[in-house]
C-alpha positions as CSV (number, residue, x, y, z in Angstrom):
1,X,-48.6,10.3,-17.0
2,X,-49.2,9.8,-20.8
3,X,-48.7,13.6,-21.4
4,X,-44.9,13.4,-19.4
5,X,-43.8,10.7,-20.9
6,X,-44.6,11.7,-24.1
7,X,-42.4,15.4,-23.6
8,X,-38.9,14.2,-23.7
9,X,-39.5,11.6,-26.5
10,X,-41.2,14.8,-28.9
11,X,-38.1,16.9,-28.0
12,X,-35.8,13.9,-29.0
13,X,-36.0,15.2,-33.2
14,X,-35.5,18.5,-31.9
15,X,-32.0,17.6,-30.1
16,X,-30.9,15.3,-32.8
17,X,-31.4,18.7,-35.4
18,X,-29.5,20.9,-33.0
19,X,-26.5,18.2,-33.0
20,X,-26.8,17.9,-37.0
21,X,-26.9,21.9,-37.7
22,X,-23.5,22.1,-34.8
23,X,-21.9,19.5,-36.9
24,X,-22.9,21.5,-40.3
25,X,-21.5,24.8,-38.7
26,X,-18.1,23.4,-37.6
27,X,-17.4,21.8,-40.8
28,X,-18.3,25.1,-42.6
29,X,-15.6,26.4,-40.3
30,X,-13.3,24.1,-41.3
31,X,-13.5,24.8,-45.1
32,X,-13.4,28.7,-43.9
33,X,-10.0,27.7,-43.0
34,X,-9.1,25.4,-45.8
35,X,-10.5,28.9,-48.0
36,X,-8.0,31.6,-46.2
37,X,-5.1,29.1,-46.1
38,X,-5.2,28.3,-49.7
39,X,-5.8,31.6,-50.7
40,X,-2.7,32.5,-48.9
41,X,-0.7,30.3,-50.4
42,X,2.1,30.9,-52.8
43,X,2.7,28.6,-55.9
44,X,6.3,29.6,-55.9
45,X,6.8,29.0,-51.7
46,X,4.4,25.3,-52.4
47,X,6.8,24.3,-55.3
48,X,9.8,25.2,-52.9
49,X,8.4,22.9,-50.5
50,X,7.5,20.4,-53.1
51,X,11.5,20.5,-53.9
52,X,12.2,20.0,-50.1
53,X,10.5,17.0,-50.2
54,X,7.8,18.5,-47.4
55,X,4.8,15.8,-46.8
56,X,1.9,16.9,-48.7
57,X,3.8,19.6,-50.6
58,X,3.4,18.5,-53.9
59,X,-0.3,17.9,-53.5
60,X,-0.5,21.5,-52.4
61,X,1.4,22.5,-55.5
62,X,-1.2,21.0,-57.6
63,X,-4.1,22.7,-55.7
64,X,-2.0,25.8,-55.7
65,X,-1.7,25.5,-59.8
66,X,-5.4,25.9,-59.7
67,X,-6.7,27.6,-56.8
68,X,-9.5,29.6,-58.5
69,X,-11.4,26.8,-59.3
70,X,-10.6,24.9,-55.7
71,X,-11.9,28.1,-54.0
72,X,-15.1,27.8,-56.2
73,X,-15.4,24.4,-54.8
74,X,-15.2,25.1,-51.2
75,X,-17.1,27.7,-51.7
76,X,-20.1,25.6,-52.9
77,X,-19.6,23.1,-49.8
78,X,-19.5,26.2,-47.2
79,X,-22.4,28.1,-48.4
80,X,-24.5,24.1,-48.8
81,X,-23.2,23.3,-45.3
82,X,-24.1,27.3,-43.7
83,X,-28.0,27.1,-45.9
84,X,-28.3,23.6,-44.1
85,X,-27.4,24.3,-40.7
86,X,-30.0,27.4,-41.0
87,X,-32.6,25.2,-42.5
88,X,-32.3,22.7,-39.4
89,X,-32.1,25.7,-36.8
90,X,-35.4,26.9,-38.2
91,X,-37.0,23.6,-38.2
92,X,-36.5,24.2,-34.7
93,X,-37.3,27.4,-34.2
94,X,-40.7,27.1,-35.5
95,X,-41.5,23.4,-33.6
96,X,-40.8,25.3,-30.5
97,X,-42.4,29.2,-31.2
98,X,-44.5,28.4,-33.9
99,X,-44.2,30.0,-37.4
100,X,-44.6,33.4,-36.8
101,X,-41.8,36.1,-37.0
102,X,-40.4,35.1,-33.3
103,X,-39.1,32.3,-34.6
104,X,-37.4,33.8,-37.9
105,X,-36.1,36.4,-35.7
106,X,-34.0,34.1,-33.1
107,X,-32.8,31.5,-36.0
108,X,-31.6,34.8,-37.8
109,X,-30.2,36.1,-34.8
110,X,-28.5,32.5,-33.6
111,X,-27.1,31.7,-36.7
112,X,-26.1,35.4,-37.9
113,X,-23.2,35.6,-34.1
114,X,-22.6,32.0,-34.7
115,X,-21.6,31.7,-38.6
116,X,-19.4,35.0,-37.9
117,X,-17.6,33.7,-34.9
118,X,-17.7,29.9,-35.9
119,X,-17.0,30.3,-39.6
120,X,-16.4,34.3,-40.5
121,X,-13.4,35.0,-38.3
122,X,-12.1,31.8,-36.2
123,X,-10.8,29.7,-39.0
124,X,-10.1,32.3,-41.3
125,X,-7.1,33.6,-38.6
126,X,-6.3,30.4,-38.0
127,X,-6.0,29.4,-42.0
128,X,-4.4,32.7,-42.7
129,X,-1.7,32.3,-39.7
130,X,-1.0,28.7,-40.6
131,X,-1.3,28.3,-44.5
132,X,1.0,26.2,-45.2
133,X,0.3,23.7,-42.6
134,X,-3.2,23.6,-43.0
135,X,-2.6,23.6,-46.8
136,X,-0.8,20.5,-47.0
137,X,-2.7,18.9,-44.7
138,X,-6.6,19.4,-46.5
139,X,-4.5,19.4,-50.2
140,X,-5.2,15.6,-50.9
141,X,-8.7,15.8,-49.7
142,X,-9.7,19.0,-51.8
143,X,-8.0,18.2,-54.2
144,X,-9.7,14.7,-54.7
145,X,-13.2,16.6,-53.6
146,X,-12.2,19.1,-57.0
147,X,-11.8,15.7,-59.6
148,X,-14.8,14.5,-57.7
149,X,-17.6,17.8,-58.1
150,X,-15.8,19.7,-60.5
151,X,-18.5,19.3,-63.4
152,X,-21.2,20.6,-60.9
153,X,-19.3,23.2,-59.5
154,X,-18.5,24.0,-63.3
155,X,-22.1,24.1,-64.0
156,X,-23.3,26.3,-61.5
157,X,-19.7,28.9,-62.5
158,X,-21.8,28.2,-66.0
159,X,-25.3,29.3,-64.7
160,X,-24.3,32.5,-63.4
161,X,-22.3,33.8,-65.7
162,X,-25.2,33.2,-68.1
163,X,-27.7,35.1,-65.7
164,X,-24.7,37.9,-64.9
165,X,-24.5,40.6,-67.4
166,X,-21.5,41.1,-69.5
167,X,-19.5,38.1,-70.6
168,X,-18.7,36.2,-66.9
169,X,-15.5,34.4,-66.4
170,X,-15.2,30.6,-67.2
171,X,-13.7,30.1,-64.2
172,X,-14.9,32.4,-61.6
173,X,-14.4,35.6,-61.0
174,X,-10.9,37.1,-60.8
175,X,-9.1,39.6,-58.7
176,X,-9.3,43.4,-59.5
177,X,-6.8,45.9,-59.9
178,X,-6.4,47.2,-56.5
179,X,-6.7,43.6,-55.2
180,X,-3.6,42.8,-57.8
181,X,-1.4,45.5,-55.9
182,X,-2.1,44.2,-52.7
183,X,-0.9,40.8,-53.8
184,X,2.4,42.2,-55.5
185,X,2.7,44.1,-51.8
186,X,2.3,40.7,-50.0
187,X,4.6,38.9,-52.8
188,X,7.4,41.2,-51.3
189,X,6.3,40.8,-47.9
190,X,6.8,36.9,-48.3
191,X,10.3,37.3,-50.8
192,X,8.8,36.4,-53.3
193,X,9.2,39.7,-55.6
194,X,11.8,42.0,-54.9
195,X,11.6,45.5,-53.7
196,X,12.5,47.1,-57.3
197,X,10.2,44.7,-58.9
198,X,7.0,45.6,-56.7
199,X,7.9,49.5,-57.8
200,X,8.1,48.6,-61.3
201,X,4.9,46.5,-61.4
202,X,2.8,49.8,-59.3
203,X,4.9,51.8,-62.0
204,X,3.1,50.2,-65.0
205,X,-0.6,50.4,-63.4
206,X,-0.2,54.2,-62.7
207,X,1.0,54.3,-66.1
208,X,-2.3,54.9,-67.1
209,X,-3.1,57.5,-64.8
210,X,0.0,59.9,-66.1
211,X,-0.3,62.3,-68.9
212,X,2.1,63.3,-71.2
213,X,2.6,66.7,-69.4
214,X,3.8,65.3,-66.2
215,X,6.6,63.6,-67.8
216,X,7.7,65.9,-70.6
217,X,10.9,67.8,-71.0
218,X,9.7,71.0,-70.7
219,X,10.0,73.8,-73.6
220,X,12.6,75.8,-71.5
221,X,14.8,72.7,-71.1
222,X,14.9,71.7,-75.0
223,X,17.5,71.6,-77.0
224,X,16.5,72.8,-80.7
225,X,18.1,74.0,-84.1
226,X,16.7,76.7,-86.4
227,X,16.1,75.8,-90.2
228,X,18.3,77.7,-91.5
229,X,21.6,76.2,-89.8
230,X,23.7,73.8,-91.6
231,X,24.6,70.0,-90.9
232,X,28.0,71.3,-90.0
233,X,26.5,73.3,-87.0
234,X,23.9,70.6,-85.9
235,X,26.8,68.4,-85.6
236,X,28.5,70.8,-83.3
237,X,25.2,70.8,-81.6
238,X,24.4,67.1,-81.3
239,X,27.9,66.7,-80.2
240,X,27.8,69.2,-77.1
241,X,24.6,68.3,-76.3
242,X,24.8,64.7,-76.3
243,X,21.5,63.8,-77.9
244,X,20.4,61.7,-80.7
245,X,17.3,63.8,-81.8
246,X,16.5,67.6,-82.2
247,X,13.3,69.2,-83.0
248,X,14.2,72.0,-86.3
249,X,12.1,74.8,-85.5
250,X,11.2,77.9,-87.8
251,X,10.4,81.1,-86.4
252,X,10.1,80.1,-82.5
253,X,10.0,77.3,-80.9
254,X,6.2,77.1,-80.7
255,X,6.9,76.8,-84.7
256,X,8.3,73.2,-84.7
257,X,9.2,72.2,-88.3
258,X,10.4,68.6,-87.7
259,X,13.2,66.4,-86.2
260,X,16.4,66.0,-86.8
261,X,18.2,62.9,-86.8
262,X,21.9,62.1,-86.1
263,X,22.2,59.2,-87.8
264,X,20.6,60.7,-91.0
265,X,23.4,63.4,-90.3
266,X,26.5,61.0,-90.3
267,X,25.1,58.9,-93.1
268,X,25.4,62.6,-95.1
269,X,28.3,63.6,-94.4
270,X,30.0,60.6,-94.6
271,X,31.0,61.0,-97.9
272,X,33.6,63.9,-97.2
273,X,32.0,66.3,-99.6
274,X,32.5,70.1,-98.0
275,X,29.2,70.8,-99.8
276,X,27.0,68.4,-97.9
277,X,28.4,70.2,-94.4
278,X,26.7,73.4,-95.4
279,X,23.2,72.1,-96.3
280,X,20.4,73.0,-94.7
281,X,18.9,71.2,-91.9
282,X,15.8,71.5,-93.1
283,X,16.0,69.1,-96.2
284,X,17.3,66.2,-94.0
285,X,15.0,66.6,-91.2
286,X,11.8,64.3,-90.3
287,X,8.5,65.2,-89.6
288,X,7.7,65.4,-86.3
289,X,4.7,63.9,-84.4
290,X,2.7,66.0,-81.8
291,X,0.6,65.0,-79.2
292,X,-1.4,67.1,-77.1
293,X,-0.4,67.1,-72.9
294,X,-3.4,65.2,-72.0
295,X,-2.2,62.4,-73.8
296,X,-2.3,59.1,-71.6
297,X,1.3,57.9,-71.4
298,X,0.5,54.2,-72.0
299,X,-1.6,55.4,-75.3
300,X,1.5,57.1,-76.0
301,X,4.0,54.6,-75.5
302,X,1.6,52.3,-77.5
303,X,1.3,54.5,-81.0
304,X,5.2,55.6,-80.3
305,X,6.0,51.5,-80.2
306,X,3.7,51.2,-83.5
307,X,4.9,54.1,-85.7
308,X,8.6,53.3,-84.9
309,X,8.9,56.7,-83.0
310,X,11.2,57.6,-80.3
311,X,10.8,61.5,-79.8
312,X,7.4,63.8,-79.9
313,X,6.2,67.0,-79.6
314,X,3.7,67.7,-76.9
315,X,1.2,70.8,-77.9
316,X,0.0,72.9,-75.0
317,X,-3.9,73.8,-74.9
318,X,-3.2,77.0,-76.4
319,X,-1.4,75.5,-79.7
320,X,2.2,75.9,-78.4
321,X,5.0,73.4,-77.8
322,X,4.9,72.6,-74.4
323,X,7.8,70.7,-74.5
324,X,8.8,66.9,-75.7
325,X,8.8,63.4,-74.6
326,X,10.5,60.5,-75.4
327,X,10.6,57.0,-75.3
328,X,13.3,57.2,-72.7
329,X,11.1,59.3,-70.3
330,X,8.4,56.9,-70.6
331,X,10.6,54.4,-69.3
332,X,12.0,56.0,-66.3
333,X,8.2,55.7,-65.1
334,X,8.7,52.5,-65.1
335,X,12.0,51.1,-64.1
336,X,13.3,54.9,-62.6
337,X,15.8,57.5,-63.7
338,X,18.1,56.2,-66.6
339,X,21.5,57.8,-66.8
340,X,24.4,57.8,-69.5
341,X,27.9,59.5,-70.0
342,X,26.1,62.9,-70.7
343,X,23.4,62.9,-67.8
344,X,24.8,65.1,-64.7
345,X,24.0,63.5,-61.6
346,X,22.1,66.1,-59.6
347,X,19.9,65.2,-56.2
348,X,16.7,66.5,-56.6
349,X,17.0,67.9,-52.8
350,X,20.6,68.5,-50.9
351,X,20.5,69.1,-47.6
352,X,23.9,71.7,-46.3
353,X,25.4,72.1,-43.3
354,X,23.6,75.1,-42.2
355,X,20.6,73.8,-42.6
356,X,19.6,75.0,-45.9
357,X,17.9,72.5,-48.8
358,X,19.3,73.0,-52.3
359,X,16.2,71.9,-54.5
360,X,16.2,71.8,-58.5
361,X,13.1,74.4,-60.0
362,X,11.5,71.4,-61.0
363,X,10.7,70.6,-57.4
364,X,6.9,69.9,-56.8
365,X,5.6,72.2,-54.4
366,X,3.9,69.7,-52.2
367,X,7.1,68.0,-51.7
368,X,9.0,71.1,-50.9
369,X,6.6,71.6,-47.9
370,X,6.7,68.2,-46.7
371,X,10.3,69.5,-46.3
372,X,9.7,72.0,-44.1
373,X,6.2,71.1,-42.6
374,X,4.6,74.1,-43.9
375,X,1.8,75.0,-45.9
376,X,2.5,75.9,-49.5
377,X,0.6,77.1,-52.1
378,X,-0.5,74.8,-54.8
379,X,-3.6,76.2,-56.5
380,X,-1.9,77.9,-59.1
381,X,1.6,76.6,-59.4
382,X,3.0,73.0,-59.5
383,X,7.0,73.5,-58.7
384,X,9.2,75.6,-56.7
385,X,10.6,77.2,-59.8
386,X,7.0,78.5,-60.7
387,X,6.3,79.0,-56.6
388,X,9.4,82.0,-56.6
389,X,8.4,83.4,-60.3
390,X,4.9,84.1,-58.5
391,X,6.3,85.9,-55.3
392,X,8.4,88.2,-57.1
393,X,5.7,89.0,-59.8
394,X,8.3,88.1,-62.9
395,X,10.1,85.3,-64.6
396,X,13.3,84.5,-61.7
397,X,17.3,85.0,-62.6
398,X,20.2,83.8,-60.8
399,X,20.1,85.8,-57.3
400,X,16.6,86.6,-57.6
401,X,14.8,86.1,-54.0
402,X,11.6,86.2,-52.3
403,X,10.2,84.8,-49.3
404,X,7.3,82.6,-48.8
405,X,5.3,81.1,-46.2
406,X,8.3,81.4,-43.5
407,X,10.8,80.3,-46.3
408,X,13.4,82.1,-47.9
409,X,14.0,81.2,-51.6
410,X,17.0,82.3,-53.4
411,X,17.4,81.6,-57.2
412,X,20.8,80.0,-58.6
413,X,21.2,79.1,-62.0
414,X,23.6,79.5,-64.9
415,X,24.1,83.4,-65.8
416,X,23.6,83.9,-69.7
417,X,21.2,85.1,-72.4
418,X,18.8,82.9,-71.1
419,X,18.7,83.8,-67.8
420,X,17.5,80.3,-66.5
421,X,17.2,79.2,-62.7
422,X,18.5,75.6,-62.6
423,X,18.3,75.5,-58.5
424,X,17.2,77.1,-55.5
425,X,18.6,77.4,-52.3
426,X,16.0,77.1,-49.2
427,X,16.0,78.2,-45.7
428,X,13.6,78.7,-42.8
429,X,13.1,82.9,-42.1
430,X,14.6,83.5,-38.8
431,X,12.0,84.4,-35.9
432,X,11.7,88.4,-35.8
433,X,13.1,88.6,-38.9
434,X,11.5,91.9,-40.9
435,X,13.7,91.4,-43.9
436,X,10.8,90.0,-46.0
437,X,9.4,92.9,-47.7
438,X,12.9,94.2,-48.2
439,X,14.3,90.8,-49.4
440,X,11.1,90.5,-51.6
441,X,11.8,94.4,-53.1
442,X,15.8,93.8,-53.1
443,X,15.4,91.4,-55.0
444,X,12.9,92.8,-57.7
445,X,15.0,95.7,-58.3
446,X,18.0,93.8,-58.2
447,X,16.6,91.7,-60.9
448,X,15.6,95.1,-62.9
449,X,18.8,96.2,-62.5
450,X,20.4,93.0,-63.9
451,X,17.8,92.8,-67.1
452,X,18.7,96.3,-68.2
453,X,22.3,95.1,-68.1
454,X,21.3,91.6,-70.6
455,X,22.1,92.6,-74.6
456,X,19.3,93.4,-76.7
457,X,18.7,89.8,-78.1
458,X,18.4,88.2,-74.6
């Protein structure tokens, strides 16, 4: 008798823990919630509200203003209330199997499926779905909870940073990089950025993974002036060419001498004197800066911003000019192509009626196949320009042809003492088509054929 009346009254503790550590696991749920809702919250969307005159929106505002150090705070309460309810659970666990690792093993197991349905994924779908309703219905309460614990919330932020190495953060850790981007992306989602906006702000983080190579004018496309023309000629130059700036080379263009200004020009010749026309552009030129191609573009926009500078010359790993870069180019990684009154407004791909692609030389490679679905390739060249000069053995002309992977690639270009492709026309090799070998030789001899024809100082 003694022994059955005593059972239920010794299991009475037990219930009662089982009650408390349920209680302690929904609450921990419910700052889950309060966690993802907050965190999903916009300060611009709760100050919009706030304007509205929404219930609770100006509250939320506040919390919003501050959400690091609310989430640090709720933080705190979840991880007390979770360590808690485990404690409780394992008080009885071991009343009822003893201490021994059975008991470990079913609190770990009990509390491990509960905490991730209860608090891990429940309330955090429910938070995220429903921020802004949750948000301005928990903002009072948190944010009286954050006046209320914030110096020992502050002091534990305190006590690790002190035992983390490196410097810690006074007020919690802060997002990284990659988790920046993915907030610009969910700005735009929400209308909060624009569309141009989130490209410009992705723009100026993979500034820093761009060389100076990759967004050089290239030493085929320069513009330049020998130093032995006069100022009369570079003005005929700066004028047809539309530019500002000219590298003055000596004997070749891998022999860059300095930079020419415009304005240094016109101040010159201002005066009217014939005499100052015919001067060398060497004694007004400027010396020029080079960089070598693996230059980091945001180094280089830095020390370009600090010295003043708005044109360099970019050195190749063999000690050539590789081509230039300016300030300008810079930019269009940022905020896209910039045109004036003497840019030529040419699609980088033109699809024609037959089914052809027009493609400038500069084309990368890898985009060219994503063109055509086919498999290009890339270990040795970068553009289509470079792709054709490959197949045919030679530097390309105007006509020059070859065919590649199933595609047929036909040089255009300007004809001149230069002999430089500008474009090149695409199409897809028609099945059963055993022109290939002849296009590629066709074209090779045709291209002989055409050098012998060029004057001796091509």
């Amino acid at each position: 008798m003694d022994t059955l009346a005593a059972g239920p009254t010794a299991g009475l503790p037990d219930l009662q823990l089982i009650f408390f550590a349920a209680g302690l696991v929904v609450l921990a749920g419910l700052i889950a919630m309060t966690e993802a809702a907050l965190a999903a919250v916009s300060p611009a969307r709760a100050a919009e509200l706030a304007r509205d005159g929404a219930r609770g929106a100006r509250t939320l505002q506040a919390v919003a203003g501050d959400v690091v150090r609310h989430l640090n705070l709720l933080l705190l309460l979840r991880l007390l209330a979770e360590l808690t309810a485990t404690t409780l659970v394992a008080l009885v666990a071991v009343d009822t199997f003893g201490a021994g690792w059975r008991a470990a093993l079913i609190t770990a197991g009990a509390m491990t499926v509960v905490s991730f349905v209860v608090v891990g994924v429940a309330p955090r779908t429910l938070g995220r779905q429903h921020a802004y309703a949750v948000g301005r219905a928990v903002a009072p309460l948190v944010r009286w909870l954050g006046r209320a614990l914030n110096p020992l919330a502050s002091l534990l932020i305190l006590i690790g940073n002190a035992v983390t190495p490196g410097r810690g953060f006074r007020e919690g850790p802060f997002a990284t990089q990659v988790e920046l981007r993915e907030l610009v992306d969910l700005a735009e989602q929400r209308g909060v950025v624009e569309h141009g906006e989130r490209q410009m702000i992705h723009s100026v983080f993979a500034l820093g993974d761009t060389i100076a190579r990759e967004v050089m004018v290239p030493r085929t496309e320069m513009v330049w002036i020998e130093e032995g023309k006069t100022l009369s000629q570079a003005l005929t130059l700066f004028l047809r060419s539309g530019f500002s700036r000219i590298p003055v080379i000596g004997e070749s263009v891998d022999d860059v001498l300095g930079v020419l200004y415009l304005k240094d020009l016109i101040r010159r010749t201002r005066g009217g004197d014939p005499r100052d026309h015919q001067t060398p552009v060497a004694e007004l030129m400027r010396p020029a800066t080079f960089v070598p191609e693996s230059k980091p573009v945001d180094d280089l926009l830095s020390e370009m911003q600090a010295a003043r500078n708005h044109l360099v010359i970019v050195v190749d790993e063999y000690g050539g000019t590789g081509g230039l870069v300016t300030i300008e180019d810079i930019l269009e990684e940022i905020v896209g192509e910039i045109t004036d009154e003497y840019d030529v407004e040419r699609p980088p791909v033109e699809h024609l009626e037959d089914g052809s692609v027009r493609v400038t030389a500069r084309l990368p490679v890898e985009n060219l196949g994503e063109l055509f679905d086919t498999d290009l390739p890339t270990d040795e060249v970068e553009t289509v320009g470079g792709l054709l000069a490959q197949s045919l053995g030679r530097v390309p002309i105007p006509g020059a042809h070859a065919e590649v992977a199933g595609l047929r690639l036909l040089a255009e270009g300007t004809t001149g003492r230069r002999n430089r492709i500008d474009t090149v026309l695409v199409s897809r090799v028609a099945p059963g088509d055993g022109s290939e070998g002849a296009g590629s030789a066709g074209s090779r001899d045709n291209q002989t054929r055409t050098e012998e024809r060029q004057p001796a100082d091509a």
